[in-house]
mmCIF file of the N, C-alpha and C atoms, coordinates in Angstrom:
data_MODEL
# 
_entry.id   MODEL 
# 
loop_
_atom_site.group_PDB 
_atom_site.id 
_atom_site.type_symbol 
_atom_site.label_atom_id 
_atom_site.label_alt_id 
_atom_site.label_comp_id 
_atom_site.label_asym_id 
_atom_site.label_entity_id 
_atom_site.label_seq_id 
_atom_site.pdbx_PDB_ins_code 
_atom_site.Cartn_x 
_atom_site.Cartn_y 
_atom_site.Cartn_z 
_atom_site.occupancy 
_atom_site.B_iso_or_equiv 
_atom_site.pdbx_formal_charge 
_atom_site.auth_seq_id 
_atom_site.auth_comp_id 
_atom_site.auth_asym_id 
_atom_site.auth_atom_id 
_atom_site.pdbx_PDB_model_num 
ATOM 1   N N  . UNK A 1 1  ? 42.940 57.323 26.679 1.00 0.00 ? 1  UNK A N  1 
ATOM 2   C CA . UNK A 1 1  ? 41.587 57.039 26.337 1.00 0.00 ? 1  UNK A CA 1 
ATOM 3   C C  . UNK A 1 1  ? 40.704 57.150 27.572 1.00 0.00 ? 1  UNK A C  1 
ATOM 4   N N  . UNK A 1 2  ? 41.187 56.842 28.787 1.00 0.00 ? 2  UNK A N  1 
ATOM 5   C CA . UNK A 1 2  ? 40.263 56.388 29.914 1.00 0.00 ? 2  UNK A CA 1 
ATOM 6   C C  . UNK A 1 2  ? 40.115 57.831 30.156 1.00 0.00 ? 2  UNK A C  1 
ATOM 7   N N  . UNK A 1 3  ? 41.257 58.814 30.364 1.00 0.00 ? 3  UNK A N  1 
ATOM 8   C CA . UNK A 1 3  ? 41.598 59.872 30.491 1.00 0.00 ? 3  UNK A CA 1 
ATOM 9   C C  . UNK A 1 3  ? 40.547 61.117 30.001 1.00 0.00 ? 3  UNK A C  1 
ATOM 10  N N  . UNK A 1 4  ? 40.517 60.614 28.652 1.00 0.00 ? 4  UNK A N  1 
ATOM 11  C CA . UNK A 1 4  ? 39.112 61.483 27.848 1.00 0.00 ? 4  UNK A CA 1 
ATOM 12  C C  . UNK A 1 4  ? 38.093 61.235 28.142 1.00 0.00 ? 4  UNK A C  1 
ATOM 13  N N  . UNK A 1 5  ? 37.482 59.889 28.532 1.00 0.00 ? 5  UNK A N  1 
ATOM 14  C CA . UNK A 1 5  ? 36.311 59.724 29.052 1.00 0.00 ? 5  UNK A CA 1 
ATOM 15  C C  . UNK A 1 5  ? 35.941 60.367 30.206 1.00 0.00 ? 5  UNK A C  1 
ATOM 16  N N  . UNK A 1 6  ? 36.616 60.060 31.302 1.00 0.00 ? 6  UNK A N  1 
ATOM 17  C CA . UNK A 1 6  ? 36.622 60.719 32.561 1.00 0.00 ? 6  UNK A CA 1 
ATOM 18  C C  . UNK A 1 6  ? 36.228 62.265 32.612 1.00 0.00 ? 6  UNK A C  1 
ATOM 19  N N  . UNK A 1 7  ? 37.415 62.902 31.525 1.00 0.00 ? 7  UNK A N  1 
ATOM 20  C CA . UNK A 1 7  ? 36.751 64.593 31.538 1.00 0.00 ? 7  UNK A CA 1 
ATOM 21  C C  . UNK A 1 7  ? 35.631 64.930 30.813 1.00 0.00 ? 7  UNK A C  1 
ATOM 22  N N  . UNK A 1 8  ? 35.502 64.235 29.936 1.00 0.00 ? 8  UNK A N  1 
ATOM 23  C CA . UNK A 1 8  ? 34.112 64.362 29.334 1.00 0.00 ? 8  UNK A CA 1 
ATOM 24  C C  . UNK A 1 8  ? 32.876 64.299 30.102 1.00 0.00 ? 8  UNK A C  1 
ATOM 25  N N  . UNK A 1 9  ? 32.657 63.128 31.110 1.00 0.00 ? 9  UNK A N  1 
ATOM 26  C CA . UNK A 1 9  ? 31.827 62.900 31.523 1.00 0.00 ? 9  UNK A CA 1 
ATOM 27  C C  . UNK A 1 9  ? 31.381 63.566 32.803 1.00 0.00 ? 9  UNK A C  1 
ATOM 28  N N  . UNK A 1 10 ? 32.827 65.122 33.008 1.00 0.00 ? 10 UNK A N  1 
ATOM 29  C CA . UNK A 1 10 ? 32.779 65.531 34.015 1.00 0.00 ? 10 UNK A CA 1 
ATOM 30  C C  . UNK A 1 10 ? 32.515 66.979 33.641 1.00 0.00 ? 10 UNK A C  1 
ATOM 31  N N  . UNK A 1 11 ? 32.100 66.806 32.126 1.00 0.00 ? 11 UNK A N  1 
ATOM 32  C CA . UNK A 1 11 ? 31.941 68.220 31.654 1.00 0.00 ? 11 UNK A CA 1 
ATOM 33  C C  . UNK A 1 11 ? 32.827 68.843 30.926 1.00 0.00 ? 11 UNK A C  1 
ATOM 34  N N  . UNK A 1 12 ? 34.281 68.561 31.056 1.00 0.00 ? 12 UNK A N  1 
ATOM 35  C CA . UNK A 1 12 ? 35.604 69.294 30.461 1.00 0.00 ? 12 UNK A CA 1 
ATOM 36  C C  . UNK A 1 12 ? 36.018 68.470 29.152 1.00 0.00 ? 12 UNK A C  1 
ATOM 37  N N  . UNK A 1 13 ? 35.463 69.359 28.161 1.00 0.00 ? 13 UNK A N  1 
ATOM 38  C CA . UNK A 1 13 ? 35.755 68.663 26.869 1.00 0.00 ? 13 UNK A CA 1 
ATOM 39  C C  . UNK A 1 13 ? 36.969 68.213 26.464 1.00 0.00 ? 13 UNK A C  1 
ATOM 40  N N  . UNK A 1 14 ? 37.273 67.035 26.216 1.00 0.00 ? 14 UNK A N  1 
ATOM 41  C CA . UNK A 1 14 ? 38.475 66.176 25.289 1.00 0.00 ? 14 UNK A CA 1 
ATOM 42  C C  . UNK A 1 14 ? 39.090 65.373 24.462 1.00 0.00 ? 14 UNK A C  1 
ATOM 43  N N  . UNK A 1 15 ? 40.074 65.510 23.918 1.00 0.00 ? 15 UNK A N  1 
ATOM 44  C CA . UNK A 1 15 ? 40.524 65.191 22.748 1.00 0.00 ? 15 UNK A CA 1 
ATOM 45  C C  . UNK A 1 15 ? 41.364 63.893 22.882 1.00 0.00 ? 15 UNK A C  1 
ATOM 46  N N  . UNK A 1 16 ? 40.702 62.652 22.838 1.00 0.00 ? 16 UNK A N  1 
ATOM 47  C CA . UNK A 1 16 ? 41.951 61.481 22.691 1.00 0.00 ? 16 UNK A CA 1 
ATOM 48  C C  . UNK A 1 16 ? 42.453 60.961 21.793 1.00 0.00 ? 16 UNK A C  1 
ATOM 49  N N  . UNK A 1 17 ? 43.949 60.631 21.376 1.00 0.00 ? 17 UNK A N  1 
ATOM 50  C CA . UNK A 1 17 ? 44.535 60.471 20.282 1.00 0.00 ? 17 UNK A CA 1 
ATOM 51  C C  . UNK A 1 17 ? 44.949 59.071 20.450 1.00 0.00 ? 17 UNK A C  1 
ATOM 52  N N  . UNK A 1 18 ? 45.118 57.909 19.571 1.00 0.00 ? 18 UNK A N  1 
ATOM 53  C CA . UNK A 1 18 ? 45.304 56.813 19.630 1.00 0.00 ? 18 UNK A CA 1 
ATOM 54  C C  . UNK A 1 18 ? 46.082 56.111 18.264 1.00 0.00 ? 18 UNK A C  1 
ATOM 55  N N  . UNK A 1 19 ? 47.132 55.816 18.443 1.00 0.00 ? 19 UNK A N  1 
ATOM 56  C CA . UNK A 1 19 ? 47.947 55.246 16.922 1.00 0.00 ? 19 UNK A CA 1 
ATOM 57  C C  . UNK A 1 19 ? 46.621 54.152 16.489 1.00 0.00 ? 19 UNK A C  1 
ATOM 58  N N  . UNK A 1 20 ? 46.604 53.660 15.132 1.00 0.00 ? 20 UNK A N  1 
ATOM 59  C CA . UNK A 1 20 ? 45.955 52.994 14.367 1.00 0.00 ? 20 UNK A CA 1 
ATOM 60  C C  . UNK A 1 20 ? 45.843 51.593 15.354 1.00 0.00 ? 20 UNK A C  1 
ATOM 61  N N  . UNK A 1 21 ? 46.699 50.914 15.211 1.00 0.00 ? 21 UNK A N  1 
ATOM 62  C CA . UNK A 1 21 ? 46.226 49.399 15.772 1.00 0.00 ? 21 UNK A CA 1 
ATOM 63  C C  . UNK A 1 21 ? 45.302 49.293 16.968 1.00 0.00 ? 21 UNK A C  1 
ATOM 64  N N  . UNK A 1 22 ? 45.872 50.653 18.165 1.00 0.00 ? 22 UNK A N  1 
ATOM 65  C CA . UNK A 1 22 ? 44.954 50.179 19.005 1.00 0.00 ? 22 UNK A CA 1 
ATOM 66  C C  . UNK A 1 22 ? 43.271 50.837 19.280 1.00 0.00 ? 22 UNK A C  1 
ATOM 67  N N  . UNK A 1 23 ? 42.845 50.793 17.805 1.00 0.00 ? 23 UNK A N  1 
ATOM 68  C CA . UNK A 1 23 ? 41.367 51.572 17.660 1.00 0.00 ? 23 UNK A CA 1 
ATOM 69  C C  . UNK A 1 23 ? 40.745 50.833 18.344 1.00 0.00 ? 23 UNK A C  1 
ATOM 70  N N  . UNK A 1 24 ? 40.933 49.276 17.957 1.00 0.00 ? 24 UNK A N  1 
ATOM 71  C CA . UNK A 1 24 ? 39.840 48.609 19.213 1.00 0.00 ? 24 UNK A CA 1 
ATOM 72  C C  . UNK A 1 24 ? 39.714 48.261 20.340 1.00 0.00 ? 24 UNK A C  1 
ATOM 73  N N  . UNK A 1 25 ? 40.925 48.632 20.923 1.00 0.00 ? 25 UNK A N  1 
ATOM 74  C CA . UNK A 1 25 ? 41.423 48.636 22.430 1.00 0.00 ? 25 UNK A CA 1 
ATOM 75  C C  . UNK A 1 25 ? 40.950 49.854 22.948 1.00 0.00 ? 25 UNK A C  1 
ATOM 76  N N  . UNK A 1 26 ? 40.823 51.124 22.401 1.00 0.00 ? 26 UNK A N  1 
ATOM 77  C CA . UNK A 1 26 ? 40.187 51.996 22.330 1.00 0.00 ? 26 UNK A CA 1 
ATOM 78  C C  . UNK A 1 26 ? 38.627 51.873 22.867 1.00 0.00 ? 26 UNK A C  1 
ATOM 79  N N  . UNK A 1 27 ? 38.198 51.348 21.366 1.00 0.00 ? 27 UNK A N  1 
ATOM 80  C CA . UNK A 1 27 ? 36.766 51.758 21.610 1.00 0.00 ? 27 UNK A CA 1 
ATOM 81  C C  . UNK A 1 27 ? 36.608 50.730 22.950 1.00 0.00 ? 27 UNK A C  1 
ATOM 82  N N  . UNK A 1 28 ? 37.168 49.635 23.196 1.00 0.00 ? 28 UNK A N  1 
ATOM 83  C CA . UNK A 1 28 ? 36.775 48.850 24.293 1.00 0.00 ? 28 UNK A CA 1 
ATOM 84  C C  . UNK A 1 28 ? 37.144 49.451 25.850 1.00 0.00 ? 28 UNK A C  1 
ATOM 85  N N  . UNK A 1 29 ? 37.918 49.912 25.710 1.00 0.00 ? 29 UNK A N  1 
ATOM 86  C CA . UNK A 1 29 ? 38.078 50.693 26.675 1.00 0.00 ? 29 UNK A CA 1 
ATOM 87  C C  . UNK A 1 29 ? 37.022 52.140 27.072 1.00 0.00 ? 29 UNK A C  1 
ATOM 88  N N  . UNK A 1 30 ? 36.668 52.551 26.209 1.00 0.00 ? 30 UNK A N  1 
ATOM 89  C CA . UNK A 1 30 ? 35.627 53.890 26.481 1.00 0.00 ? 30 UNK A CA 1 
ATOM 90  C C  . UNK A 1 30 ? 34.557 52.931 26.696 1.00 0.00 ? 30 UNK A C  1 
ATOM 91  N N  . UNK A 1 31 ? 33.643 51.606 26.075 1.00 0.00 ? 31 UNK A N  1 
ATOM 92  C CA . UNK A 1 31 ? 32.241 51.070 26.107 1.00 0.00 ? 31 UNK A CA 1 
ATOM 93  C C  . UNK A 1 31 ? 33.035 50.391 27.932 1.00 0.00 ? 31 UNK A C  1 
ATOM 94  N N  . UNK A 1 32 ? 34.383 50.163 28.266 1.00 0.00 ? 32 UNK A N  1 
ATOM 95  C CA . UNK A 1 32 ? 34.504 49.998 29.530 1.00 0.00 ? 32 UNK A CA 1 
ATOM 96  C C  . UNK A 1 32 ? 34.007 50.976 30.721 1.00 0.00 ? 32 UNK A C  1 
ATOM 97  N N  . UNK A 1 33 ? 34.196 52.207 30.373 1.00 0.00 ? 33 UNK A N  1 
ATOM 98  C CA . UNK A 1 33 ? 33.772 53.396 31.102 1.00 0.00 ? 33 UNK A CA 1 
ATOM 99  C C  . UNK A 1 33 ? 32.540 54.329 30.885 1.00 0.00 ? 33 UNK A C  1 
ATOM 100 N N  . UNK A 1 34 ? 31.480 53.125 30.620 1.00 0.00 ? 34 UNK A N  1 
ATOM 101 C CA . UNK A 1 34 ? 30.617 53.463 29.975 1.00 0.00 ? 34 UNK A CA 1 
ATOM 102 C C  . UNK A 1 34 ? 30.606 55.220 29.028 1.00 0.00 ? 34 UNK A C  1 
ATOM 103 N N  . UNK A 1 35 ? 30.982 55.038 27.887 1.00 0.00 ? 35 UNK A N  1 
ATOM 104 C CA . UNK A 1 35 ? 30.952 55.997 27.148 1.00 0.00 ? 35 UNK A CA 1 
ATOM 105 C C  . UNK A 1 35 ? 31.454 55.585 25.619 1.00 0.00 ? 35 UNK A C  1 
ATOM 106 N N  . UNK A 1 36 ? 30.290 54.193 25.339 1.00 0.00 ? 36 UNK A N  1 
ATOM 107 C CA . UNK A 1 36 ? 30.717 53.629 23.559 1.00 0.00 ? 36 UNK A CA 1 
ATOM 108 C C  . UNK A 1 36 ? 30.714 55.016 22.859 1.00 0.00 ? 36 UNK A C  1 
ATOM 109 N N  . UNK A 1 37 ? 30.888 54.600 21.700 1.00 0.00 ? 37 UNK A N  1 
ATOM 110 C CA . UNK A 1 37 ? 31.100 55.578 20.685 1.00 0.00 ? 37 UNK A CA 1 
ATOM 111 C C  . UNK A 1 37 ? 31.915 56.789 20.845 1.00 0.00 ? 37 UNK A C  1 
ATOM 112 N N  . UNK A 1 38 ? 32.802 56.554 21.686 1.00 0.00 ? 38 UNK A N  1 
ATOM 113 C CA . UNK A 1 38 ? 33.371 57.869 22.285 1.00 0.00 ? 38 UNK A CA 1 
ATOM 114 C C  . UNK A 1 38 ? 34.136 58.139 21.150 1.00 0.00 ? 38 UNK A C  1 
ATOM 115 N N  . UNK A 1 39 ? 34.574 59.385 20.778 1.00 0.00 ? 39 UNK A N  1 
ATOM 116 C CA . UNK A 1 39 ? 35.226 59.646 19.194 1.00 0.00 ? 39 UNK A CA 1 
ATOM 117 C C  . UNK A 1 39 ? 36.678 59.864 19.850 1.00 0.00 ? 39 UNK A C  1 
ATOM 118 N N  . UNK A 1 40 ? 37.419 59.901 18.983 1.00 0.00 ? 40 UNK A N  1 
ATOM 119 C CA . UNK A 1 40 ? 39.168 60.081 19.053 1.00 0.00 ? 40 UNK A CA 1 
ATOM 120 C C  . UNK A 1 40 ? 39.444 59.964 17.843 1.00 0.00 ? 40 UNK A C  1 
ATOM 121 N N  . UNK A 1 41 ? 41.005 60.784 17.949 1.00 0.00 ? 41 UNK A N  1 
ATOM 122 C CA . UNK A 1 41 ? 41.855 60.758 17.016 1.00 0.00 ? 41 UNK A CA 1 
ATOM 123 C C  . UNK A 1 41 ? 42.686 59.630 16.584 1.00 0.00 ? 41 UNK A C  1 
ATOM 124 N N  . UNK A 1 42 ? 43.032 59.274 15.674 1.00 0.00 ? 42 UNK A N  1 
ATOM 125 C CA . UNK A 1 42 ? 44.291 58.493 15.072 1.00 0.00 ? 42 UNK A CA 1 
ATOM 126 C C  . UNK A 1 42 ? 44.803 58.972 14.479 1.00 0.00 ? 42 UNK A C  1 
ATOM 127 N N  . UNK A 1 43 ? 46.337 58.322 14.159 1.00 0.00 ? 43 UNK A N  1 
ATOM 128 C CA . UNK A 1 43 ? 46.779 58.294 13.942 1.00 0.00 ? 43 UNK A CA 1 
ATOM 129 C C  . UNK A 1 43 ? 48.249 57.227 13.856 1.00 0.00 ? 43 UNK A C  1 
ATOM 130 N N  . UNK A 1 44 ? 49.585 56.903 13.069 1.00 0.00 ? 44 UNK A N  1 
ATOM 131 C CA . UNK A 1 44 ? 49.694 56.125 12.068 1.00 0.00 ? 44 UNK A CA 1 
ATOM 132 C C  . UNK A 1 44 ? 50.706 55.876 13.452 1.00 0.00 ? 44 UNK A C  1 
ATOM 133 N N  . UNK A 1 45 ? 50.810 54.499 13.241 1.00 0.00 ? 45 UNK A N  1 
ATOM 134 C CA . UNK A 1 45 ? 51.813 53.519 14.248 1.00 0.00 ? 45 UNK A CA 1 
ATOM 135 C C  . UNK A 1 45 ? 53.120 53.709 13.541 1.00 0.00 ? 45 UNK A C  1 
ATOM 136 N N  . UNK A 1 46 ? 54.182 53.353 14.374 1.00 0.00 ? 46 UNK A N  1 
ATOM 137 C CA . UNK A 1 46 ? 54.702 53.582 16.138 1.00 0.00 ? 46 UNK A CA 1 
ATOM 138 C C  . UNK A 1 46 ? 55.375 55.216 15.892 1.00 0.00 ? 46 UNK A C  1 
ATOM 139 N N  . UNK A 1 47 ? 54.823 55.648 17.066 1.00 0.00 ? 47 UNK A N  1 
ATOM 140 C CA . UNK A 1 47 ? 55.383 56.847 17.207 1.00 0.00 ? 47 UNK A CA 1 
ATOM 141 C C  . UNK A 1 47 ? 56.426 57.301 18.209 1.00 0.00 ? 47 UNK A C  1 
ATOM 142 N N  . UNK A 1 48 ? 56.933 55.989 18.947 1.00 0.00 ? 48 UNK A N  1 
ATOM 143 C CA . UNK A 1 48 ? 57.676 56.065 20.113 1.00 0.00 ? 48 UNK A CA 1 
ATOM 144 C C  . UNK A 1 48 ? 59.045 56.339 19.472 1.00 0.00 ? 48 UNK A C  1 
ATOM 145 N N  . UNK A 1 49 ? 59.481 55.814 18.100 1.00 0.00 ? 49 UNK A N  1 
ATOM 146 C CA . UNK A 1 49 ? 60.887 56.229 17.788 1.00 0.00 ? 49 UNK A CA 1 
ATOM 147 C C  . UNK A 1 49 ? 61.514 57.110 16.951 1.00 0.00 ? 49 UNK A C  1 
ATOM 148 N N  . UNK A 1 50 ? 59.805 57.790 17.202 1.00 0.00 ? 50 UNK A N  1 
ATOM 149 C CA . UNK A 1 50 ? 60.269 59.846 15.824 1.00 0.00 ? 50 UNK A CA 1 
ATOM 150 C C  . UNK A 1 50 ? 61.086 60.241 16.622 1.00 0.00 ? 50 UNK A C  1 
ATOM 151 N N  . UNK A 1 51 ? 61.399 61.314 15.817 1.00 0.00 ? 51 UNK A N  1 
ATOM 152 C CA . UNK A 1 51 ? 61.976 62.724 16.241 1.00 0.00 ? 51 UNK A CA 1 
ATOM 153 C C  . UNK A 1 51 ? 61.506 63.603 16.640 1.00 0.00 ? 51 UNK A C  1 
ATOM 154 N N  . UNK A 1 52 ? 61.912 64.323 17.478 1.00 0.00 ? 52 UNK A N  1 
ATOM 155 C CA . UNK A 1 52 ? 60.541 65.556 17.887 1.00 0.00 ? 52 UNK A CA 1 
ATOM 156 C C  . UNK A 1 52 ? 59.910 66.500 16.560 1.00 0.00 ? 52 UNK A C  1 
ATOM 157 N N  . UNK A 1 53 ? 60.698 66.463 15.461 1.00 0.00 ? 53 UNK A N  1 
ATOM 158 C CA . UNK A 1 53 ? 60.113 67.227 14.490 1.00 0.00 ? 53 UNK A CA 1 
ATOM 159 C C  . UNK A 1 53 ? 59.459 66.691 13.694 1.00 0.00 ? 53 UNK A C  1 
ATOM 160 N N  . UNK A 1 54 ? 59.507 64.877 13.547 1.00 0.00 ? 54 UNK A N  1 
ATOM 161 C CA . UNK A 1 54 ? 58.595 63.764 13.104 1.00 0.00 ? 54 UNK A CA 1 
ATOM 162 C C  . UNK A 1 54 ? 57.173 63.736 13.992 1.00 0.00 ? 54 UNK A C  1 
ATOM 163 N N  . UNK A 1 55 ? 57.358 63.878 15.589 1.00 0.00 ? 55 UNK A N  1 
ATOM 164 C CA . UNK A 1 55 ? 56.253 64.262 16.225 1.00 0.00 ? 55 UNK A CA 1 
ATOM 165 C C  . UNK A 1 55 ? 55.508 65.174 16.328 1.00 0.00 ? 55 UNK A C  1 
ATOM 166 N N  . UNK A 1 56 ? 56.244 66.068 15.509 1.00 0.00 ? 56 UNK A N  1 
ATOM 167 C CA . UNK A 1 56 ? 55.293 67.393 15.631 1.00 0.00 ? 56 UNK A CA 1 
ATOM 168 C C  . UNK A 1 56 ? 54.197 67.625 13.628 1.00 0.00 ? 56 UNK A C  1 
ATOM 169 N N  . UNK A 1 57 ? 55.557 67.141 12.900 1.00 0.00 ? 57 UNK A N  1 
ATOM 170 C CA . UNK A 1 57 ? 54.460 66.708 12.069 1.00 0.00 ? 57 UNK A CA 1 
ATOM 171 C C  . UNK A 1 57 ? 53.161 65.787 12.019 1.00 0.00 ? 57 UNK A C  1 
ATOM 172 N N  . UNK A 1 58 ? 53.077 64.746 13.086 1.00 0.00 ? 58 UNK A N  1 
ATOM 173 C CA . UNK A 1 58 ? 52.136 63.978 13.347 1.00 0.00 ? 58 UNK A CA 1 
ATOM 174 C C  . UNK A 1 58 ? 50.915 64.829 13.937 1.00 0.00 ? 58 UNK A C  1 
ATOM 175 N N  . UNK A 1 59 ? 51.732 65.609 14.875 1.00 0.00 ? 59 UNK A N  1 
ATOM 176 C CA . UNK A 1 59 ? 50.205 66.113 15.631 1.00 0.00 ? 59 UNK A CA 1 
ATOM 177 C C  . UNK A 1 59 ? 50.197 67.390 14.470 1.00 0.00 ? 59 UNK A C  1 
ATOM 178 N N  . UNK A 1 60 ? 50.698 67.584 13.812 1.00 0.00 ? 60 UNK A N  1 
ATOM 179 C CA . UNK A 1 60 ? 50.192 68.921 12.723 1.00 0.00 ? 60 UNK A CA 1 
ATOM 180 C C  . UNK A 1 60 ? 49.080 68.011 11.934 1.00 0.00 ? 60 UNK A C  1 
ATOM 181 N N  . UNK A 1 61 ? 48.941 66.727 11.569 1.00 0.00 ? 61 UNK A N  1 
ATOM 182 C CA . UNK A 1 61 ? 48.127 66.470 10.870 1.00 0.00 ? 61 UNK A CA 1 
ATOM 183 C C  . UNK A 1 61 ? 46.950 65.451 11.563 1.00 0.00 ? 61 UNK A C  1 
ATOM 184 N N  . UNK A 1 62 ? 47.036 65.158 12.619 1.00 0.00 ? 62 UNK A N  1 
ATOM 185 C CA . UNK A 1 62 ? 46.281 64.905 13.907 1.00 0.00 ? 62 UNK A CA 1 
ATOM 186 C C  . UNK A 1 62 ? 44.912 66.348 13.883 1.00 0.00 ? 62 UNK A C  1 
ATOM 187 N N  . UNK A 1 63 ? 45.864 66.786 13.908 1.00 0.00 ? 63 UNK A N  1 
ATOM 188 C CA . UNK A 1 63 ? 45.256 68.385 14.498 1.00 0.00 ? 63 UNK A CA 1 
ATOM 189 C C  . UNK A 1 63 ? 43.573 68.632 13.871 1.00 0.00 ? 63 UNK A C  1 
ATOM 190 N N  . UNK A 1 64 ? 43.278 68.509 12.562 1.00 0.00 ? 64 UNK A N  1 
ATOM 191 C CA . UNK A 1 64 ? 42.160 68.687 12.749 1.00 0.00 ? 64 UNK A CA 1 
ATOM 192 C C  . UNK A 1 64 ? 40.976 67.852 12.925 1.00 0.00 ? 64 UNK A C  1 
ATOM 193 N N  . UNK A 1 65 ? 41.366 67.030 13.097 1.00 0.00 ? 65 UNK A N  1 
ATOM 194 C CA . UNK A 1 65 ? 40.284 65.243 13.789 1.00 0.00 ? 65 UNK A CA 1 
ATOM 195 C C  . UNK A 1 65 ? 40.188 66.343 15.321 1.00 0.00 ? 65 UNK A C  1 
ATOM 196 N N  . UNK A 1 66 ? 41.108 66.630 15.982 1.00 0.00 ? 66 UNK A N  1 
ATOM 197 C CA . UNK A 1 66 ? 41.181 66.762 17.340 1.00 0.00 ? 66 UNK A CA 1 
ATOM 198 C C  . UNK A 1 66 ? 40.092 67.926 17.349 1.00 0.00 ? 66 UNK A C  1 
ATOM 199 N N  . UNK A 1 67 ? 40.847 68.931 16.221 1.00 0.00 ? 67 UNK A N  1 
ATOM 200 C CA . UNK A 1 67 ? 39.617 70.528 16.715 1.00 0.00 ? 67 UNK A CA 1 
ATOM 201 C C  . UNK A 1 67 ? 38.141 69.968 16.288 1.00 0.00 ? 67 UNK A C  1 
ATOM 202 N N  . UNK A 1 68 ? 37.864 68.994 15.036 1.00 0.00 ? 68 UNK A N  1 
ATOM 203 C CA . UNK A 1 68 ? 36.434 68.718 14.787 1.00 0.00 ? 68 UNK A CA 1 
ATOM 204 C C  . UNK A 1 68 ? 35.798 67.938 16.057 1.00 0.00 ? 68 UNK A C  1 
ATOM 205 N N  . UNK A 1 69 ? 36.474 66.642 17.059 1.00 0.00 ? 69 UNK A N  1 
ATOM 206 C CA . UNK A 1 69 ? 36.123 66.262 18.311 1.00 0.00 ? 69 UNK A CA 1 
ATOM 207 C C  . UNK A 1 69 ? 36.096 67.192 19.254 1.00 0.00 ? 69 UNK A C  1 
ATOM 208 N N  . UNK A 1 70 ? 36.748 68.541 19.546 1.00 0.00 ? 70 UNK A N  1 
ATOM 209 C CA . UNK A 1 70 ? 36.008 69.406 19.950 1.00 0.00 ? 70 UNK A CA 1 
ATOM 210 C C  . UNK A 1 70 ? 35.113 70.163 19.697 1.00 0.00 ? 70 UNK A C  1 
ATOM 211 N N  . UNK A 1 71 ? 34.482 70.215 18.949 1.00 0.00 ? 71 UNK A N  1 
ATOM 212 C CA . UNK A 1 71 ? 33.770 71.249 18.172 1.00 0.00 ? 71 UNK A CA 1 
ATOM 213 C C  . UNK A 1 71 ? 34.412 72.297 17.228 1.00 0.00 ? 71 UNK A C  1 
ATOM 214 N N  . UNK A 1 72 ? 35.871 72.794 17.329 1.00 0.00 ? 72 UNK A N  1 
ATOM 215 C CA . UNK A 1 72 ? 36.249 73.486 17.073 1.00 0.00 ? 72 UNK A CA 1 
ATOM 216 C C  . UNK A 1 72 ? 36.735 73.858 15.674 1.00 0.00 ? 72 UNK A C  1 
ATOM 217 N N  . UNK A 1 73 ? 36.011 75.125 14.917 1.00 0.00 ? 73 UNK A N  1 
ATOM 218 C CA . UNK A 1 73 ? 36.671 75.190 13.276 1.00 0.00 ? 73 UNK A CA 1 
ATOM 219 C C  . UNK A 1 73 ? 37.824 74.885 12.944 1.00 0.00 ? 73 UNK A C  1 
ATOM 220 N N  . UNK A 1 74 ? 38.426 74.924 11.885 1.00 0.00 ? 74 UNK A N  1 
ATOM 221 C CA . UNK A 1 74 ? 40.054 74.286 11.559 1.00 0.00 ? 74 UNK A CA 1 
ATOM 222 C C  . UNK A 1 74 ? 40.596 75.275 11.988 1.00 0.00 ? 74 UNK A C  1 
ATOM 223 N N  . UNK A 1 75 ? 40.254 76.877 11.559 1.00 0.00 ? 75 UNK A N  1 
ATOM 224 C CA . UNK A 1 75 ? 40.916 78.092 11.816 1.00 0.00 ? 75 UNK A CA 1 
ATOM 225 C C  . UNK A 1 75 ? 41.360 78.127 13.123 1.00 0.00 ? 75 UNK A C  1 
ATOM 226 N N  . UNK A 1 76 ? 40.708 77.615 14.140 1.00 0.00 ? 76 UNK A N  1 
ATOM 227 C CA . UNK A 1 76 ? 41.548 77.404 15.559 1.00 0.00 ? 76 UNK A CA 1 
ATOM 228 C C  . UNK A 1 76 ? 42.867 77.092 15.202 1.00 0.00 ? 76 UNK A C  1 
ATOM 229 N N  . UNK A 1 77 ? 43.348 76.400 14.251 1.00 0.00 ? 77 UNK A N  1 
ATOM 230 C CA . UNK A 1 77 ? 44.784 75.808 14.338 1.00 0.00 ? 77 UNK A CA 1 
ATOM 231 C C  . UNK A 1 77 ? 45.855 76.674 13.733 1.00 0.00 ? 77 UNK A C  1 
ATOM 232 N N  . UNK A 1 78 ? 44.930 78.259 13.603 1.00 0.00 ? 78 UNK A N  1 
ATOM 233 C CA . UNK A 1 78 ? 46.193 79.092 13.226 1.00 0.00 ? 78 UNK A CA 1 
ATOM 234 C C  . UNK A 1 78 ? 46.549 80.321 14.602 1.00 0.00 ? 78 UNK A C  1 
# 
């Protein structure tokens, strides 16, 4: 999260992803670095004990929160 703020605010557009519970640790953390409302992705808690092919379905459906926080059409994701 701090991570996205930082490049953002340095010009280099980015995409932060955050499991569900910690949305408000989140947003408190970006209104920390001055940058409220900063947008990010979620997605569904805990992801520390998938599989890599459980993780990759996650960010397959991650994926277009991330291209719309960049600006980017869905068709980017082919």
């Amino acid at each position: 999260m701090a991570d996205g703020t930082i490049f953002e605010k340095r010009g280099v557009p980015a995409a932060s992803i955050v499991t569900a519970p910690f949305t408000r640790t989140a947003d408190a953390m970006a209104k920390r670095h001055d940058f409220p409302g900063y947008r990010y992705a979620t997605m569904p808690h805990p992801i520390g004990n998938l599989k890599p092919e459980q993780i990759r379905q996650r960010a397959r459906e991650v994926l277009p929160q991330v291209l719309a926080i960049l600006g980017l059409p869905a068709e980017a994701a082919k």
